[in-house]
N, C-alpha and C positions, 0 to 999 in steps of 0.2 A: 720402641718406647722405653726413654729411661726411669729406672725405680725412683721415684721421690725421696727427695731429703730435705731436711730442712734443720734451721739453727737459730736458737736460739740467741742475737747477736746481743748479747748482755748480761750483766749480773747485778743483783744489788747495788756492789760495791767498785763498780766501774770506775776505778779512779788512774788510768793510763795516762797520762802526759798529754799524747794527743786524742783531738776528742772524736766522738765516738763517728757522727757522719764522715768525716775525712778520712777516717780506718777505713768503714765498710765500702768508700771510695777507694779505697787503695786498694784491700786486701777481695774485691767484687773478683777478680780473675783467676786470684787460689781458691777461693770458693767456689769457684765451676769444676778447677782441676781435679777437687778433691771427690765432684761429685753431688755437692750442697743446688738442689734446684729452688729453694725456697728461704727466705729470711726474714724472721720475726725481729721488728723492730720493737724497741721501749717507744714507751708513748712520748709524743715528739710537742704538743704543747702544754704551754706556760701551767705550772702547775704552782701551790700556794706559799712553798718556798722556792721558787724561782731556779735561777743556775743552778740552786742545791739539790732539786728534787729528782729524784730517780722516775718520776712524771706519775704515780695512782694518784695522788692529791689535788686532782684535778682544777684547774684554776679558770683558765682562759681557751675553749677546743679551737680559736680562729688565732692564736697566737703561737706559731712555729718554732718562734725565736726569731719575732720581727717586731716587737715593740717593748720600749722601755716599760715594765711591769711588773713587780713583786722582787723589784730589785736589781734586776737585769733585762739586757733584752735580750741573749741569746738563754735555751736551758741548759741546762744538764751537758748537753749532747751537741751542740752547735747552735747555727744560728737556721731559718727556714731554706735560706739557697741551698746552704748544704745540709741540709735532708732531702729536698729536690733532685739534688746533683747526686745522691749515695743510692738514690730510687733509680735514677738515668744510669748511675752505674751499671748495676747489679742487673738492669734490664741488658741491659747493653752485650754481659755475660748470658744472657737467656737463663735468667733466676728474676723471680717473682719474689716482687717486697710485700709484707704483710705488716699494716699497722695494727699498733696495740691500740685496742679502744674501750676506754673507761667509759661506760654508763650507768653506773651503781649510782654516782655522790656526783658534788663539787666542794669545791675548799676555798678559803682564804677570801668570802666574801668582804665586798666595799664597804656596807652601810649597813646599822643595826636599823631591824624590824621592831615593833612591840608583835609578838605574835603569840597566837591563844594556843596551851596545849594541854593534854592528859597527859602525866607518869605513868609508862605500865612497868611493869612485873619484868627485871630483867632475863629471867628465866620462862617467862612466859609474856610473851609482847600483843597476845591477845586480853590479855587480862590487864585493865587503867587499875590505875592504884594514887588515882587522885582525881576532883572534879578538875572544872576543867580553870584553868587560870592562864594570867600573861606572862610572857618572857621578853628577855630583850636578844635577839639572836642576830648574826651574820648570814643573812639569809639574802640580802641584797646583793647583788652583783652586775654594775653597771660598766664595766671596763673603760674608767677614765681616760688612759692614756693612749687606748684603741680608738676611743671617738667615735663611735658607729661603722670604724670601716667595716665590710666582710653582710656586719649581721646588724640592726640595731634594739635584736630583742634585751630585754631584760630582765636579768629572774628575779623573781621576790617568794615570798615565802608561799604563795601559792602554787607555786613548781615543786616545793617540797613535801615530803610525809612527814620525815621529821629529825632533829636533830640531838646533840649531844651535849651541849654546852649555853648555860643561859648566862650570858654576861652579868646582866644583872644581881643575880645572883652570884655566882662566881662557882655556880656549880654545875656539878656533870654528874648526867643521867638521862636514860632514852626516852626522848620528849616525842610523843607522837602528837605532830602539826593537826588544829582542827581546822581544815580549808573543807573549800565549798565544795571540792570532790568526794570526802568522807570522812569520815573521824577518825577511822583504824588505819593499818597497814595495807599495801597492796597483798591482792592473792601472788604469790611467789612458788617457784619451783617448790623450796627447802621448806621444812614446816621443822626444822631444827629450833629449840628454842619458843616452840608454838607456832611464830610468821619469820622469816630471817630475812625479811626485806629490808629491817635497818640494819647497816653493818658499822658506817659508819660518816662522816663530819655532816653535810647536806642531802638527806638520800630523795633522789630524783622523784615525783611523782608522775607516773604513766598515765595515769586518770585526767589529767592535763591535756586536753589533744592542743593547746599551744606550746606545749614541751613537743609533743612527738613531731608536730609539723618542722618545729625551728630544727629538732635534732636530725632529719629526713632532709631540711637544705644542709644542715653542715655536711651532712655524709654527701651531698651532689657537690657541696664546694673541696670537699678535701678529694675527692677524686677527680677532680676537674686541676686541683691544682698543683697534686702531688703526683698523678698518674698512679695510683697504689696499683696492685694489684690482687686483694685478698686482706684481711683481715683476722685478728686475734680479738676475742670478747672477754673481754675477764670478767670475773665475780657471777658469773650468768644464775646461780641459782638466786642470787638475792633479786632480780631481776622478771619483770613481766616478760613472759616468754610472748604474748602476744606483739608488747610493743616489738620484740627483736623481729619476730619473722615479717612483721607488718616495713621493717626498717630494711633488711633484707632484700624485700617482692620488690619495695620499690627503686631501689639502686639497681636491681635485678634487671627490672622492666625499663627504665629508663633507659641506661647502657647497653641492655642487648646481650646479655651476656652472666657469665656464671664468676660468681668470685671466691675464691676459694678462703672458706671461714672455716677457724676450728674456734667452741668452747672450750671457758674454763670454767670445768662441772666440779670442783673438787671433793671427793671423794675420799676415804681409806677401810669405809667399812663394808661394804658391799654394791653390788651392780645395779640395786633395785632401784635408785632415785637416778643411774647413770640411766637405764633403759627407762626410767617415766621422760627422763628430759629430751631421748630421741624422740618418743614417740610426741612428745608435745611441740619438738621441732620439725616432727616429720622430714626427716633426714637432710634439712636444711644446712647443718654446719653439721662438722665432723669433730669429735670429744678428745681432750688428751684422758688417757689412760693413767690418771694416778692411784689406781688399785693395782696397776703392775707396778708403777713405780714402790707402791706399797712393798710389794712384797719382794722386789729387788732388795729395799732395806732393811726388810725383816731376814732373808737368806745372806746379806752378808751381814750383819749381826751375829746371824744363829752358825756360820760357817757348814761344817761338815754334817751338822745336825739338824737340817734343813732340807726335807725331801723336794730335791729338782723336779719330779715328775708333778709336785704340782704346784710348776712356779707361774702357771697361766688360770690357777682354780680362782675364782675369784675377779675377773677381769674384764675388761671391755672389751680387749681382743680375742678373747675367747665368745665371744657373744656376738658381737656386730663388729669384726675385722677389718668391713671395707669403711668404717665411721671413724675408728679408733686412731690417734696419733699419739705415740710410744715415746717415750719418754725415762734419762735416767734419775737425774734429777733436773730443778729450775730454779729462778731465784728466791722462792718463799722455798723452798726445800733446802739450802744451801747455809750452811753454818751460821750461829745466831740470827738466822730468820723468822718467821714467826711458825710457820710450820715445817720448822729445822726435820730434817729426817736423810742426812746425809747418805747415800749406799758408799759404805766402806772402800777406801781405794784398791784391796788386791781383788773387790768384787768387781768393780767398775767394768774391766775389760771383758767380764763373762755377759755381764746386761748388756753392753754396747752390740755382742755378738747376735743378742739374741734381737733387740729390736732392730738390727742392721743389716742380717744377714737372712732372716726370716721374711718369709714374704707376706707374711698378716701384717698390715697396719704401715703407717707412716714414721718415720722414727725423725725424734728431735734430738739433734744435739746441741750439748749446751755448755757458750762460751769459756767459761775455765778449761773445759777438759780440751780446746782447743788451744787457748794462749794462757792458759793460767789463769792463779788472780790472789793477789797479796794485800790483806786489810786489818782493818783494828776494829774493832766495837766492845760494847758490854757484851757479856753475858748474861742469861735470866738471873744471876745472885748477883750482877752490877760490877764484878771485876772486870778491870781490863784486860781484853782476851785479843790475842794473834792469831790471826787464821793465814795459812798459805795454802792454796788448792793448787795441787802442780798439774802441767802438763799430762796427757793421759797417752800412754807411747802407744804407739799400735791403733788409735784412732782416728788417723787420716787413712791407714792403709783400709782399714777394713772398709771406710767409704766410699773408698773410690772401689775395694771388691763388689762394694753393693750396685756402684753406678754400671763398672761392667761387667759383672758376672757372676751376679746372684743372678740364677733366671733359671726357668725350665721346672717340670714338677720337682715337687719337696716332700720328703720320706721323712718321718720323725723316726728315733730310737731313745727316745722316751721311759728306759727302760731299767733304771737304777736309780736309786737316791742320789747320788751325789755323782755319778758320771752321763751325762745325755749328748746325745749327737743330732744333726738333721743334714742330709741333702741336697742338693739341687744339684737337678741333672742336666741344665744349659738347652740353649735351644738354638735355632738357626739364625736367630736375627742377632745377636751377642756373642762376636768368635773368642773363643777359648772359654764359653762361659761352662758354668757345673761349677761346685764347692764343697765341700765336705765341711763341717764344723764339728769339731770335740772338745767338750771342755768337763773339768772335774771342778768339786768343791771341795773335794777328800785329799786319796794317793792318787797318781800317776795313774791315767785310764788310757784302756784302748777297747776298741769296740768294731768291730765288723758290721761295716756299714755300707749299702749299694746305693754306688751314684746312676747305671744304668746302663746298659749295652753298649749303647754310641759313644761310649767313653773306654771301652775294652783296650788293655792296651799299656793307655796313656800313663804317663808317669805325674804324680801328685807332688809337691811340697809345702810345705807351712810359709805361709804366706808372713805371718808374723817373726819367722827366725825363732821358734823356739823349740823347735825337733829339727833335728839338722838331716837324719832319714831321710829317701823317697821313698813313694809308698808306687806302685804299678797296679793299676787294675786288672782283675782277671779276668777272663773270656766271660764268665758269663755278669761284668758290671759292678764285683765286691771288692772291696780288700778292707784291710783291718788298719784301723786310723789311732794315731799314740794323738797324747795329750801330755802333760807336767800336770804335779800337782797341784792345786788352787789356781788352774790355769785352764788358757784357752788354744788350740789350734785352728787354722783357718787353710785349708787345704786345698790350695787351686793345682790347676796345669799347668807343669814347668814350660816355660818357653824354650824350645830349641835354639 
């Protein structure tokens, strides 16, 4: 059985020449090489600015990039054949495509509503801070130029809780919709903010059971039509956890079959709302870990001054390992995003080490640090600002260490501030597997560390090229492992 990986196939700022399904068509078979068993797509329909949209702005879920809509007909990303064809790829490779699926909102409604609503308290969305009055809102969505194919529901403002913008007025502020399901918010994971079910443009209402039914056939038509294989849920704490697992059981039960879904819980202060949301999914989908990504950001910020031994205090993977999917950074984390929190580049290669080469969790990696990625935007002060994310050297080798030969029990040496080692002693189904990893955040470490008897003998090198040494195991499984400083080693068995 090989270790999972997966990739993030995107960034905000994906702006490459060619687009994005024809890449993951081409590039589906370096992706196996390197190890990659899994690929998270961007969300693949018509969103409210059309070819321009990076797809959260939800517009049209039955539009691929196959009808004239919000400007164009293919998005972002190509057109629907080739997203079919980049899914047929990548299977083809024996890698599992994961669509991104927005159910927070919708965007870029047809036709103004008059619709009746309370102001609450943006600090508190429990508390109205007006009777109740009309709006004029984009709460219609009839997809003209689709014509009823696919679906012929139509949303109106009864599908929503509530919105942000009253046309008529010309103004913005969190309008909570008064429909026939309730006057307040949905109950939500997050009670951030009081209720954080509204985040933002149309927010869906699950009290609707004609929202849940239409959105339980789109999920039977996109896997009927795309052949996915697993899923990515964004924004889930704003979201009724009910409607998800209820949308889950039934794709579940229909297909026969298990598909593999991670949330996104986002997090950076603590585990206690990651662990209420397993237990409310009852381990239905598996969480990305951004409490470790947290504190990857925070250790390469703090450099030497950042105790390693508790770079997992705090964590998803430290708690529920077999749920967690590890993470360095993604595209809200990546430079002028909105939850910018970059992990420093000399840190990069030490986090990749650890979600890569450890056997807790699933690790995501994410697009720049494989092909880069060059762009312009504001800054939060409104300057124009250059970003280049380069290439991450040493991040194909360590994955394909992980696909063959991270395996066999794992030894932590957990046991200094800024130098820690782990590991793996290889096992019979994975030849040449066992690996040592050492890495510092200080000076130059080494550390005496046991990979395990059945490995007595054998001759080790840094798999990354950065000790030029071999290291020999001794009769009874130890020897003592170098590292460079603010650096990582990755210690396999030399080939003969």
């Amino acid at each position: 059985m090989q270790n999972q990986t997966i990739i993030q196939y995107f960034h905000w700022y994906y702006n490459e020449e060619q687009n994005l399904w024809t890449k993951v068509a081409q590039e589906a078979a370096h992706l196996n090489e390197i190890g990659v068993t899994g690929v998270w797509l961007p969300p693949a329909y018509k969103a409210s600015t059309g070819g321009y949209s990076v797809g959260y702005d939800v517009y049209d879920l039955f539009d691929l990039g196959e009808f004239d809509q919000k400007g164009s007909v293919n998005t972002r990303y190509g057109t629907k054949q080739e997203y079919i064809d980049a899914i047929k790829a990548l299977q083809d490779q024996g890698i599992s495509a994961l669509a991104d699926i927005v159910f927070n909102h919708k965007a870029g409604g047809d036709e103004l509503e008059k619709v009746p609503v309370r102001t609450v308290n943006p600090d508190n969305r429990n508390e109205f801070t007006s009777d109740v009055f009309e709006i004029e809102a984009w709460t219609k969505f009839t997809f003209p130029n689709r014509a009823g194919k696919y679906s012929t529901f139509i949303w109106d403002h009864q599908c929503f809780s509530g919105v942000d913008w009253a046309e008529d007025l010309k103004e913005t502020a969190i309008y909570s919709i008064q429909n026939h399901v309730g006057e307040g918010f949905e109950e939500v994971p997050s009670t951030e903010l009081g209720n954080y079910d509204y985040l933002m443009f149309s927010d869906i209402d699950y009290r609707n059971r004609a929202v849940v039914e239409e959105l339980k056939y789109w999920g039977e038509w996109l896997v009927e039509t795309t052949n996915i294989d697993g899923f990515r849920l964004d924004a889930v704490k704003h979201i009724n956890p009910d409607f998800i697992k209820e949308w889950i059981d039934h794709l579940e039960e229909k297909y026969q079959r298990k598909f593999f879904i991670v949330a996104e819980d986002w997090n950076v202060e603590n585990t206690e709302s990651q662990e209420e949301y397993l237990r409310l999914m009852e381990g239905k989908t598996q969480i990305f870990d951004s409490l470790l990504h947290h504190n990857f950001f925070l250790a390469s910020k703090d450099g030497n001054g950042f105790d390693m031994r508790t770079i997992f205090d705090n964590t998803l993977i430290s708690i529920s390992p077999e749920l967690a999917v590890t993470f360095v950074d993604n595209h809200d984390s990546q430079p002028l995003q909105a939850l910018e929190s970059y992990v420093e580049f000399w840190f990069r290669p030490i986090a990749y080490s650890i979600i890569l080469l450890r056997e807790q969790g699933i690790p995501c990696l994410f697009f720049p640090d494989l092909y880069g990625g060059i762009y312009d935007d504001k800054n939060p002060e409104g300057e124009d600002t250059h970003v280049d994310l380069a290439i991450l050297p040493g991040l194909e080798i360590m994955s394909k260490v992980r696909a063959n030969l991270s395996y066999g029990e794992q030894r932590d040496y957990f046991d200094h501030s800024n130098c820690v080692g782990w590991t793996r002693g290889g096992d019979e189904e994975h030849e040449n597997s066992g690996i040592a990893v050492l890495l510092s955040t200080g000076d130059e470490g080494f550390k005496k560390m046991e990979v395990g008897q059945n490995l007595a003998g054998k001759t080790f090198i840094d798999a990354l090229g950065h000790r030029e040494q071999e290291v020999v195991i001794d009769e009874s499984g130890w020897a003592e492992f170098h590292c460079d400083a603010g650096s990582v080693s990755v210690w396999i068995l030399k080939n003969d």
